[in-house]
VEXNURO-940424 format. One record per residue: residue number from 1; x, y, z of N, C-alpha, C in turn; residue in three letters. Coordinates in steps of 0.05 Angstrom, whole numbers, plus 5000, padded with zeros to 4 digits. Layout:
BEGIN
<node><num>NUM</num><n_x>X</n_x><n_y>Y</n_y><n_z>Z</n_z><ca_x>X</ca_x><ca_y>Y</ca_y><ca_z>Z</ca_z><c_x>X</c_x><c_y>Y</c_y><c_z>Z</c_z><residu>ala</residu></node>
...
//
This chain:
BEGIN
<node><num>1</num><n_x>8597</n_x><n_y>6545</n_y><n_z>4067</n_z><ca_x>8609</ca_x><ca_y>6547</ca_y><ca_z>4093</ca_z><c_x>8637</c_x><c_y>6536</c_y><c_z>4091</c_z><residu>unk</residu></node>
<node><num>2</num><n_x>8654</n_x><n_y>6559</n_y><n_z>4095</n_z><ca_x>8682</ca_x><ca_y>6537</ca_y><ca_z>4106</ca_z><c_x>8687</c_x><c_y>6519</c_y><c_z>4118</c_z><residu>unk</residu></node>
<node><num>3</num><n_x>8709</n_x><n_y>6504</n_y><n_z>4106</n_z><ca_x>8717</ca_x><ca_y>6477</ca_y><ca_z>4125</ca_z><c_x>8729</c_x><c_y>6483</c_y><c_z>4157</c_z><residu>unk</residu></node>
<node><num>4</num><n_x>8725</n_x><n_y>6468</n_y><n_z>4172</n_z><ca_x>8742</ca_x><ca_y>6472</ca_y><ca_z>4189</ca_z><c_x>8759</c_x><c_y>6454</c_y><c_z>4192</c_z><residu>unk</residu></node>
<node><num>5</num><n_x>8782</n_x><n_y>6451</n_y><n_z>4203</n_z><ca_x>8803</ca_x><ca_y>6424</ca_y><ca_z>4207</ca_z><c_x>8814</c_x><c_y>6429</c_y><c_z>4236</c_z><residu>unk</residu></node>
<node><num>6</num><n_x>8813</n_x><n_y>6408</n_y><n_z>4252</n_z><ca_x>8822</ca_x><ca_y>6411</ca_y><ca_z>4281</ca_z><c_x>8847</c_x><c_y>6400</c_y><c_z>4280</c_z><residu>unk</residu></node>
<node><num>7</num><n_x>8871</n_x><n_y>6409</n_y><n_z>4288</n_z><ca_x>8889</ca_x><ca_y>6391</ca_y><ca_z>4284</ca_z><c_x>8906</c_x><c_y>6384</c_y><c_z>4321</c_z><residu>unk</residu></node>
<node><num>8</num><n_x>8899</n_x><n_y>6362</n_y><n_z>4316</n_z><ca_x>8911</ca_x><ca_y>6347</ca_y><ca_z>4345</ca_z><c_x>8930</c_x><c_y>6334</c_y><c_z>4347</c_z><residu>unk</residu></node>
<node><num>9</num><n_x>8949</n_x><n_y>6343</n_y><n_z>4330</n_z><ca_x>8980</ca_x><ca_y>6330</ca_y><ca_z>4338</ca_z><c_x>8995</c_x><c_y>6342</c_y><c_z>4317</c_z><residu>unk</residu></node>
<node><num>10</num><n_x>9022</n_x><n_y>6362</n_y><n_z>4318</n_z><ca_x>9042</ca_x><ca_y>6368</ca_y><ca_z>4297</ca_z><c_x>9069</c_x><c_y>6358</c_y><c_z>4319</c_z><residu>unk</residu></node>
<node><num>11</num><n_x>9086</n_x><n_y>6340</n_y><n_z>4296</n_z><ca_x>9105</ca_x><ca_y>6339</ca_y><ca_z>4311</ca_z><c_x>9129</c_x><c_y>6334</c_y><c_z>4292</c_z><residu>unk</residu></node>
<node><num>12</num><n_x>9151</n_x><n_y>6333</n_y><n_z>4302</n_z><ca_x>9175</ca_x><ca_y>6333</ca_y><ca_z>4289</ca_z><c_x>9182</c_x><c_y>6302</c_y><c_z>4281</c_z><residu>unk</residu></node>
<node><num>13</num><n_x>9205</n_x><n_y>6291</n_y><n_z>4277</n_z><ca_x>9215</ca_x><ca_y>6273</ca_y><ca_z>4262</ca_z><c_x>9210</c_x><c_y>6250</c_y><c_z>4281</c_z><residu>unk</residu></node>
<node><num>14</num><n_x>9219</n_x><n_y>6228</n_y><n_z>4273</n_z><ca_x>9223</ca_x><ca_y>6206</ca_y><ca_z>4282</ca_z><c_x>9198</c_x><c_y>6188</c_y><c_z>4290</c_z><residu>unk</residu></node>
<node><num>15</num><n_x>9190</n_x><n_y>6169</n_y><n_z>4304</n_z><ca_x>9172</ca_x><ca_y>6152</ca_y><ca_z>4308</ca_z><c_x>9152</c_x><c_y>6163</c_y><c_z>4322</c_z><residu>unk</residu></node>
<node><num>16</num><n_x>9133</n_x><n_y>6167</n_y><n_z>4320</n_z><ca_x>9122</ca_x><ca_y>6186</ca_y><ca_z>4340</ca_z><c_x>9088</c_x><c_y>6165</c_y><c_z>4333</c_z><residu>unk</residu></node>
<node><num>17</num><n_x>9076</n_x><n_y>6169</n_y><n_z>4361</n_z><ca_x>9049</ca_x><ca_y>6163</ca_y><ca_z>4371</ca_z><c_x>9036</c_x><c_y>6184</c_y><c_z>4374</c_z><residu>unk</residu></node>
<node><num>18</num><n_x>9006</n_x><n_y>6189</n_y><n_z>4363</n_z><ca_x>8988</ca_x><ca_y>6216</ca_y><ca_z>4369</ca_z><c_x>8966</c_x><c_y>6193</c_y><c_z>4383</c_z><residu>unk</residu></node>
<node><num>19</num><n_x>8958</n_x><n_y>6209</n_y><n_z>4402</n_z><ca_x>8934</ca_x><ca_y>6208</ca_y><ca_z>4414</ca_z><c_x>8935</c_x><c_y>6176</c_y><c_z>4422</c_z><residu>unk</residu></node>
<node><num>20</num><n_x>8955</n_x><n_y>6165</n_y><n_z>4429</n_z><ca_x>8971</ca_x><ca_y>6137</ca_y><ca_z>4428</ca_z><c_x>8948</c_x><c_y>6117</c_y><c_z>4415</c_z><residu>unk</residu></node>
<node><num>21</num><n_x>8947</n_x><n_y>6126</n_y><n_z>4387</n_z><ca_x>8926</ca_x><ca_y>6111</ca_y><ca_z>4368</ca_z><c_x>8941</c_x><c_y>6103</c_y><c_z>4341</c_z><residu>unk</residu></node>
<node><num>22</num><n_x>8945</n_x><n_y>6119</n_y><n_z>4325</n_z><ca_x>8965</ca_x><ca_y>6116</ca_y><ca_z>4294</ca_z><c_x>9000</c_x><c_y>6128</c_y><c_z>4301</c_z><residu>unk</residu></node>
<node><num>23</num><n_x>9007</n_x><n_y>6111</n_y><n_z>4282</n_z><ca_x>9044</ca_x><ca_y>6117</ca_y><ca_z>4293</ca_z><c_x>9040</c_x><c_y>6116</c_y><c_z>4252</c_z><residu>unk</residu></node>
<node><num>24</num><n_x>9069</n_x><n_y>6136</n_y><n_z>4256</n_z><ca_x>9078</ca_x><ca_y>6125</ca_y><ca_z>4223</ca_z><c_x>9120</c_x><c_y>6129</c_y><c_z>4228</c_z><residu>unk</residu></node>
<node><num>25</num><n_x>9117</n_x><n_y>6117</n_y><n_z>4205</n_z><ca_x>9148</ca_x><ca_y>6119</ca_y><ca_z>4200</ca_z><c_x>9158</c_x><c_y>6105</c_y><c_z>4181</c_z><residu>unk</residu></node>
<node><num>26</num><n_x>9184</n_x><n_y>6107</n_y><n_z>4180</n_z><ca_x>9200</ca_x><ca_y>6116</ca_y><ca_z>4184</ca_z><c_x>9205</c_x><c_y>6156</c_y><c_z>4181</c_z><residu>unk</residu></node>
<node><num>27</num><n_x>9210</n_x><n_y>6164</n_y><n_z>4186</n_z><ca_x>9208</ca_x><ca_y>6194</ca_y><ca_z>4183</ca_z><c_x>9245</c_x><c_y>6207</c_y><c_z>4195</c_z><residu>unk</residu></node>
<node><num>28</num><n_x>9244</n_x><n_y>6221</n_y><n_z>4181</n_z><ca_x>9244</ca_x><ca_y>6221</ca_y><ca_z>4158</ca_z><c_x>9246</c_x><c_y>6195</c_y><c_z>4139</c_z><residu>unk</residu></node>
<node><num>29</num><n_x>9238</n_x><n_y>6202</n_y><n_z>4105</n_z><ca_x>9225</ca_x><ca_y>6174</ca_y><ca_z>4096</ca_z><c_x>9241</c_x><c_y>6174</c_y><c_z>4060</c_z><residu>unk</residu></node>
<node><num>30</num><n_x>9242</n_x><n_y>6159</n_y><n_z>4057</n_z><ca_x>9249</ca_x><ca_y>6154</ca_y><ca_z>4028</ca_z><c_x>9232</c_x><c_y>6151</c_y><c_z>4009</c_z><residu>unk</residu></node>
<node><num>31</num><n_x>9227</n_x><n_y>6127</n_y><n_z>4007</n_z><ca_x>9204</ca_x><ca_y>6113</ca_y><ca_z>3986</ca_z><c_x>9185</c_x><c_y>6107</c_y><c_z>3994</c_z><residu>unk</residu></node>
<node><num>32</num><n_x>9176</n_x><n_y>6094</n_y><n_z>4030</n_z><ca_x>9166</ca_x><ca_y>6085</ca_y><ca_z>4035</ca_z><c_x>9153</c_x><c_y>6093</c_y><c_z>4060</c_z><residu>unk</residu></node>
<node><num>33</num><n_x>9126</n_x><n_y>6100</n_y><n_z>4069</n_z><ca_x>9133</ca_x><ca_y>6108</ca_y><ca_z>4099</ca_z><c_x>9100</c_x><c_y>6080</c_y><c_z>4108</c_z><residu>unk</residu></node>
<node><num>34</num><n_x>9102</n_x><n_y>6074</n_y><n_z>4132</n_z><ca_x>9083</ca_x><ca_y>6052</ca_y><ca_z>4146</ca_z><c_x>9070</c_x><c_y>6062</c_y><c_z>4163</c_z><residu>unk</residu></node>
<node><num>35</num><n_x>9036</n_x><n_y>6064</n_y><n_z>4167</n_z><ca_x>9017</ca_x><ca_y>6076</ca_y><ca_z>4180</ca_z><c_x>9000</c_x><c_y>6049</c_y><c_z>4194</c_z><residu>unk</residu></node>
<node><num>36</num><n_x>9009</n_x><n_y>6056</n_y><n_z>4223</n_z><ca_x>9002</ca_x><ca_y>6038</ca_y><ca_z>4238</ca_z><c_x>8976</c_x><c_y>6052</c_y><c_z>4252</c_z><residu>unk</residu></node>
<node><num>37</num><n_x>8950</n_x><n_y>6039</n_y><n_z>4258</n_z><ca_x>8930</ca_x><ca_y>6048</ca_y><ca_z>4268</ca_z><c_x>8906</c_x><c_y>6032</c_y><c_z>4277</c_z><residu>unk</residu></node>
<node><num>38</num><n_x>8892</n_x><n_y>6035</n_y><n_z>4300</n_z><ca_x>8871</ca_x><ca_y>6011</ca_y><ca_z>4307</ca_z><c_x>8846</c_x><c_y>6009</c_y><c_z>4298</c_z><residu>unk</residu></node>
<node><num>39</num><n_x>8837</n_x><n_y>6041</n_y><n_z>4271</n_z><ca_x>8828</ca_x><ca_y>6040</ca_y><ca_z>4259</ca_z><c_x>8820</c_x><c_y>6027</c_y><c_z>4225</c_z><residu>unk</residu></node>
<node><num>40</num><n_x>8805</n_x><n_y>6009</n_y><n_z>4227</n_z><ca_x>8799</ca_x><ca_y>5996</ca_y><ca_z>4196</ca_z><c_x>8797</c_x><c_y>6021</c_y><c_z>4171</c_z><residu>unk</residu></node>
<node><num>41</num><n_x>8784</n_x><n_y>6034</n_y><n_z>4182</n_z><ca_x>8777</ca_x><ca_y>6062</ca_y><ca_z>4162</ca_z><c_x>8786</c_x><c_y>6087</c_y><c_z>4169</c_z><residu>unk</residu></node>
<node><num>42</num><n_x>8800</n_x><n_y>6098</n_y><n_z>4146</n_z><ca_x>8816</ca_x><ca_y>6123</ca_y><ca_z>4153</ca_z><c_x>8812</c_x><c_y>6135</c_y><c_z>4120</c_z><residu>unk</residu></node>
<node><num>43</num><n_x>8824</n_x><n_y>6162</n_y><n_z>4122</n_z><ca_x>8834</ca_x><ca_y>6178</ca_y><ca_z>4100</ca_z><c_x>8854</c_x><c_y>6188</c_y><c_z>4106</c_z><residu>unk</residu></node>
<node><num>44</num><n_x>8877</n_x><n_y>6185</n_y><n_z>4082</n_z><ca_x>8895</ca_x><ca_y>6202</ca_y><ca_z>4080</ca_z><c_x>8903</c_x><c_y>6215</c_y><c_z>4058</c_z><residu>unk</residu></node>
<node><num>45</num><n_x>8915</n_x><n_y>6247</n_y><n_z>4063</n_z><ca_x>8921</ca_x><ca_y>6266</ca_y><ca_z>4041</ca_z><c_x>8954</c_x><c_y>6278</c_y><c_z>4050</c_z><residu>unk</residu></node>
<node><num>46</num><n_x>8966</n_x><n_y>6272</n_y><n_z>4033</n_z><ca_x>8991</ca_x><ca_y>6287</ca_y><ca_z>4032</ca_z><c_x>8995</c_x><c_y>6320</c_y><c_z>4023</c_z><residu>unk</residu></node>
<node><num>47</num><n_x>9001</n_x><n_y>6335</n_y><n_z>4037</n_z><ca_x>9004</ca_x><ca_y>6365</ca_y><ca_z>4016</ca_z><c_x>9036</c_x><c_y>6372</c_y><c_z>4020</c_z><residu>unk</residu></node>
<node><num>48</num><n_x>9041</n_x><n_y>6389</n_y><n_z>4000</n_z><ca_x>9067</ca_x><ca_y>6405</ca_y><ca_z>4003</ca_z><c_x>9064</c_x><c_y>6433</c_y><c_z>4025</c_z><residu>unk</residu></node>
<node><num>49</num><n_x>9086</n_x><n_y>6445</n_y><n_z>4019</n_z><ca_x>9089</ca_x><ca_y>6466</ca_y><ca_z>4036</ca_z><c_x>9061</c_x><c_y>6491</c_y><c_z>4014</c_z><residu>unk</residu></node>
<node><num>50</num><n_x>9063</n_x><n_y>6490</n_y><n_z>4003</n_z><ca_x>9056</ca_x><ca_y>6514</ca_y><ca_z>3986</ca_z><c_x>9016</c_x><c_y>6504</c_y><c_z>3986</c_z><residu>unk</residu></node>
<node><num>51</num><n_x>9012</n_x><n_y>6476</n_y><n_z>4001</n_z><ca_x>8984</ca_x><ca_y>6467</ca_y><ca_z>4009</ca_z><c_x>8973</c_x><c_y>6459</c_y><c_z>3992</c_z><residu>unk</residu></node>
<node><num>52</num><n_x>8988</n_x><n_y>6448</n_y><n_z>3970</n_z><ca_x>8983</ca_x><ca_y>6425</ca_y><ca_z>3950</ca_z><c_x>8983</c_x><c_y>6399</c_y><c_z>3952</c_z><residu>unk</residu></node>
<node><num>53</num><n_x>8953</n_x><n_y>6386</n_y><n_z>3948</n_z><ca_x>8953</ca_x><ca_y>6364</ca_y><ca_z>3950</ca_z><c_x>8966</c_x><c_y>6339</c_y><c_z>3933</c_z><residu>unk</residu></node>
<node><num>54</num><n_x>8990</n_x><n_y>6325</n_y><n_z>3940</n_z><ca_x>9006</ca_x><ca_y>6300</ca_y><ca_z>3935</ca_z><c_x>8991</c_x><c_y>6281</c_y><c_z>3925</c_z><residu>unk</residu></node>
<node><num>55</num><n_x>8982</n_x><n_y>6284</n_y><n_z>3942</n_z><ca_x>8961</ca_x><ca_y>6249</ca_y><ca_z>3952</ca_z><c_x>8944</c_x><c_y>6244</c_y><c_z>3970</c_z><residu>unk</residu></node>
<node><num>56</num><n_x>8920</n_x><n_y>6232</n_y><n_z>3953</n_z><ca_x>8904</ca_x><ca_y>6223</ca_y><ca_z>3973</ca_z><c_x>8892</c_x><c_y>6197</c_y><c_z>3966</c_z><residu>unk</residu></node>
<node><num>57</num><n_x>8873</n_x><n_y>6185</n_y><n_z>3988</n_z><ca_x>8862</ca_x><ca_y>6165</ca_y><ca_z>3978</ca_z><c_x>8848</c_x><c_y>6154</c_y><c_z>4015</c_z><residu>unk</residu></node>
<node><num>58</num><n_x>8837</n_x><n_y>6132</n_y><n_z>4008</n_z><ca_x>8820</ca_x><ca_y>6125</ca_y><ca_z>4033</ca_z><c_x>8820</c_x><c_y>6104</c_y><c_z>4040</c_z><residu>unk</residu></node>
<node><num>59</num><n_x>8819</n_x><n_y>6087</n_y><n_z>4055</n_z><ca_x>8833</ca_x><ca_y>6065</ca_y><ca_z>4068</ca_z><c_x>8810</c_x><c_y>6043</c_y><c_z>4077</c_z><residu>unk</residu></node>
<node><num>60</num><n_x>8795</n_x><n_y>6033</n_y><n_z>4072</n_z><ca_x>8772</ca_x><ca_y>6010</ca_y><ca_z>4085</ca_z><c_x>8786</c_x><c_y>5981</c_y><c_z>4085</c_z><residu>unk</residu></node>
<node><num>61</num><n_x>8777</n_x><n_y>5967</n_y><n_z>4112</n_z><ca_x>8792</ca_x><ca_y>5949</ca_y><ca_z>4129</ca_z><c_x>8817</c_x><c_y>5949</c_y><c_z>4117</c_z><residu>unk</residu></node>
<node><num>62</num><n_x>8828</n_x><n_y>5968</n_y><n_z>4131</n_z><ca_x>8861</ca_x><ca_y>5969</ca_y><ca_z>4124</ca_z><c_x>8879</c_x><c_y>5946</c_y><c_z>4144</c_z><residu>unk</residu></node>
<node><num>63</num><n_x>8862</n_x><n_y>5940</n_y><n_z>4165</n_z><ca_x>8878</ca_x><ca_y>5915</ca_y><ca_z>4188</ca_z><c_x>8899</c_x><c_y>5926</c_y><c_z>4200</c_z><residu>unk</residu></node>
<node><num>64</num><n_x>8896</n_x><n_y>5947</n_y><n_z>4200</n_z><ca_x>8911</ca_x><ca_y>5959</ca_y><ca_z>4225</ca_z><c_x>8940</c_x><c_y>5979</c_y><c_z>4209</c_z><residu>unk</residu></node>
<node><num>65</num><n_x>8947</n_x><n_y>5967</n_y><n_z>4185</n_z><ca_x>8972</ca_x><ca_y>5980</ca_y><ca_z>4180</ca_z><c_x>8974</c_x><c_y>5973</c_y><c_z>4152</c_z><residu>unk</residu></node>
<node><num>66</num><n_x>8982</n_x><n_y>6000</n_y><n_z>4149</n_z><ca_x>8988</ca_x><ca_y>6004</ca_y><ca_z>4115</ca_z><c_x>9015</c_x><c_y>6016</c_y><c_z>4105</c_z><residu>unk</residu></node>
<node><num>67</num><n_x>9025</n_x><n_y>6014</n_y><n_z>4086</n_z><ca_x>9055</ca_x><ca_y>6023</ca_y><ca_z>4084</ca_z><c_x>9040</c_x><c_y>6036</c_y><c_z>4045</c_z><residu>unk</residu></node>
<node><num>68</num><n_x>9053</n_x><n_y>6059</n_y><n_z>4051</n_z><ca_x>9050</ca_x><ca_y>6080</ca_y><ca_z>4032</ca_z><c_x>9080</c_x><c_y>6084</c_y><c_z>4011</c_z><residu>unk</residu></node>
<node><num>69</num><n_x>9077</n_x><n_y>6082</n_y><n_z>3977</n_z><ca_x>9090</ca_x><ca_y>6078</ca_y><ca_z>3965</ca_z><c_x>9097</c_x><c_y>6122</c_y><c_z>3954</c_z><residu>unk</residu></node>
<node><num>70</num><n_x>9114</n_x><n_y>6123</n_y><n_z>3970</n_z><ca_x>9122</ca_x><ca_y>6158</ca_y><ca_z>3959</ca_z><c_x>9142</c_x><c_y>6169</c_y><c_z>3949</c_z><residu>unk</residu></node>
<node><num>71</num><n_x>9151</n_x><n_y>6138</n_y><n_z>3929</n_z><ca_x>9166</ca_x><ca_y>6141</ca_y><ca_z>3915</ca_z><c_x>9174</c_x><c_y>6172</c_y><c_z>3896</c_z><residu>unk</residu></node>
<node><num>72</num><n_x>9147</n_x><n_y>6178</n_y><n_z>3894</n_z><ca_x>9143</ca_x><ca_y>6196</ca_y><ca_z>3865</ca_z><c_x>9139</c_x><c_y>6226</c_y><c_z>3876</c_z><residu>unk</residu></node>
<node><num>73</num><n_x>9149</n_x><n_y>6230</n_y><n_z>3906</n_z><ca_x>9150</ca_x><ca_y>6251</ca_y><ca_z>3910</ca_z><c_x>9178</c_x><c_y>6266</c_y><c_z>3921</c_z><residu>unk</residu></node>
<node><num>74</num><n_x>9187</n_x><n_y>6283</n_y><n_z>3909</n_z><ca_x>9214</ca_x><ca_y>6301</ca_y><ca_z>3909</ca_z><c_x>9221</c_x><c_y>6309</c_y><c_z>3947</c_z><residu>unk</residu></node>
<node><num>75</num><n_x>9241</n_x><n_y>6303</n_y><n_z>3947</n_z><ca_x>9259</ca_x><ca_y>6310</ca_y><ca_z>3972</ca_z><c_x>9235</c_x><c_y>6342</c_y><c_z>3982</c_z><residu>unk</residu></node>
<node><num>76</num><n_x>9232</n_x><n_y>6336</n_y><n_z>4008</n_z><ca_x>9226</ca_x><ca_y>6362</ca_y><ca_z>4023</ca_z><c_x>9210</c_x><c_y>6356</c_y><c_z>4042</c_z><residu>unk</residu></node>
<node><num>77</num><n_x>9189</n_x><n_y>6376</n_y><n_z>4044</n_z><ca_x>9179</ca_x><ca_y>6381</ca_y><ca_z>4070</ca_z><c_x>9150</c_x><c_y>6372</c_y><c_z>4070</c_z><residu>unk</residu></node>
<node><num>78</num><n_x>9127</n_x><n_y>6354</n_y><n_z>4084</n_z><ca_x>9102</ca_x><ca_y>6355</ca_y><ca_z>4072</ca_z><c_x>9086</c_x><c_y>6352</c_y><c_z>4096</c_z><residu>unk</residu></node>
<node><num>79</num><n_x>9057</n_x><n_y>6351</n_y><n_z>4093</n_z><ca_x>9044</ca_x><ca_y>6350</ca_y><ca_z>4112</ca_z><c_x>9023</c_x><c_y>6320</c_y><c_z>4115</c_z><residu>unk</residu></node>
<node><num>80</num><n_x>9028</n_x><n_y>6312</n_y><n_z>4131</n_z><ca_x>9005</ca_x><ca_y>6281</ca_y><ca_z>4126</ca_z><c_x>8986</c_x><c_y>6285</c_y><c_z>4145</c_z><residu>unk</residu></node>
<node><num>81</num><n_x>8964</n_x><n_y>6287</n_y><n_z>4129</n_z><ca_x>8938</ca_x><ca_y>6295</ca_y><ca_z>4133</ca_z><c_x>8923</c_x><c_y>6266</c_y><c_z>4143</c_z><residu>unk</residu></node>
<node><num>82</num><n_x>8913</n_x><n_y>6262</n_y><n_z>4167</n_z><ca_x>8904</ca_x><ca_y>6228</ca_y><ca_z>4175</ca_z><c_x>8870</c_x><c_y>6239</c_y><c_z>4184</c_z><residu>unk</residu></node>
<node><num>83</num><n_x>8850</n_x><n_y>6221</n_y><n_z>4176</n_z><ca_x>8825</ca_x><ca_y>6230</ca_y><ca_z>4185</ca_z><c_x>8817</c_x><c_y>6199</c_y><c_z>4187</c_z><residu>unk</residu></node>
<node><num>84</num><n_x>8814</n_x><n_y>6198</n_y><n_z>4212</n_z><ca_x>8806</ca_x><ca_y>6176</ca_y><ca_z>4228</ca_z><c_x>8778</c_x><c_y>6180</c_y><c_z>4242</c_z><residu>unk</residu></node>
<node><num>85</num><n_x>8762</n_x><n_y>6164</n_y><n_z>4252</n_z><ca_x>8732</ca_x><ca_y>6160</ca_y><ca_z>4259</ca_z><c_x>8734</c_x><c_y>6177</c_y><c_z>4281</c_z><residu>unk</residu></node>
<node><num>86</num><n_x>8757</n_x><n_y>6174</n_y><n_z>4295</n_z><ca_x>8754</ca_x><ca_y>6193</ca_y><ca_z>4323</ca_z><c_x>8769</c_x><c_y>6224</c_y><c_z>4321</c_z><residu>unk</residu></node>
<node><num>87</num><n_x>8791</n_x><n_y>6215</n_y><n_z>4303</n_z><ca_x>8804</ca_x><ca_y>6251</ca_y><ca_z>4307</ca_z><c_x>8813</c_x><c_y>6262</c_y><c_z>4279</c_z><residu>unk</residu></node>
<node><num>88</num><n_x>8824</n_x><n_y>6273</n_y><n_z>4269</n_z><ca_x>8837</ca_x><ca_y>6285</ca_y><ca_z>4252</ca_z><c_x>8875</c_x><c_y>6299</c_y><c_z>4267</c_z><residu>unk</residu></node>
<node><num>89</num><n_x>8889</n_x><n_y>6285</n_y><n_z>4244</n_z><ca_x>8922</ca_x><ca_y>6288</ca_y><ca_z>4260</ca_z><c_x>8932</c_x><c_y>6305</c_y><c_z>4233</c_z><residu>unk</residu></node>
<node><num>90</num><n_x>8951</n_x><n_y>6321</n_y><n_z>4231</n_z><ca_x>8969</ca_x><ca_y>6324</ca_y><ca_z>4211</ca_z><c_x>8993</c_x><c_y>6324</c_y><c_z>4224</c_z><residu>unk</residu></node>
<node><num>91</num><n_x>9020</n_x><n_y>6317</n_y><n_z>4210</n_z><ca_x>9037</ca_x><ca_y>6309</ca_y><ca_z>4221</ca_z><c_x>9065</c_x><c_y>6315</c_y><c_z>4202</c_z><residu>unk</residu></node>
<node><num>92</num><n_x>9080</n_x><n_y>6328</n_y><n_z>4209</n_z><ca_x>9101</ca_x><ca_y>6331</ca_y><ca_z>4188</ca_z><c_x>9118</c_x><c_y>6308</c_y><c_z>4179</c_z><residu>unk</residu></node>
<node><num>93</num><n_x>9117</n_x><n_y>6311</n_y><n_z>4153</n_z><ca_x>9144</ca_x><ca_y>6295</ca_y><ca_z>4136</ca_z><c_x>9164</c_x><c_y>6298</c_y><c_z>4126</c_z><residu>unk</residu></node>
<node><num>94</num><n_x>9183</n_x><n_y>6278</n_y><n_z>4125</n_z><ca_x>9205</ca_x><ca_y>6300</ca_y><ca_z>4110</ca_z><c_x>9210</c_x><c_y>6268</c_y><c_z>4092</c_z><residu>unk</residu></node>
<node><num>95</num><n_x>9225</n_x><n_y>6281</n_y><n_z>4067</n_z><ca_x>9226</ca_x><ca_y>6260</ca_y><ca_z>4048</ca_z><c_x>9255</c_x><c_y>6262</c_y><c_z>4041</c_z><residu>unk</residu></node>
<node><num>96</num><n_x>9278</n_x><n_y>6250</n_y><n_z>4052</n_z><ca_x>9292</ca_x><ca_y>6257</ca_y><ca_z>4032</ca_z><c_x>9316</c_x><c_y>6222</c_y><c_z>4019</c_z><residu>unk</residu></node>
<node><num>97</num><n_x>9321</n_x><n_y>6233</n_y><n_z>3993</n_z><ca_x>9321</ca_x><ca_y>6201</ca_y><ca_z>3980</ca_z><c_x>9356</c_x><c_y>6199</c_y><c_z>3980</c_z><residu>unk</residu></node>
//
């Protein structure tokens, strides 16, 4: 059976709140971007435009906020994929160094 993915928030640059639960930023982002959330447990996956997965990994008692090292990924456009206990967000990124 196919996946399905609901997605409940795309949005453009800057500081932004979804579902006034997880914020991230700085965005656009350099090296570094910070995932604020009132969730302990989350997943996140990074993809490119072409829906290649960057990065992923999963988050247990994260304490509310985590700051992500994305150093190692090339100037452009991406998608951050957030799967939280209550919703699922993707959210655009832009990287540039």
């Amino acid at each position: 059976m196919p996946q399905t993915f609901i997605i409940t928030a795309v949005t453009a640059v800057g500081m932004n709140s979804f579902n006034e639960d997880v914020q991230i930023f700085p965005n656009p982002a350099k090296d570094m971007i910070n995932i604020v959330s009132p969730y302990n447990t989350f997943e996140i996956g990074i993809y490119n435009l072409n829906g290649q997965k960057m990065y992923d990994s999963k988050f247990n008692n994260a304490e509310g906020k985590i700051s992500l090292d994305i150093s190692h990924l090339s100037d452009g456009v991406y998608f951050l994929h957030i799967q939280t206990p209550q919703s699922i967000i993707t959210h655009k990124l832009l990287i540039f160094k």
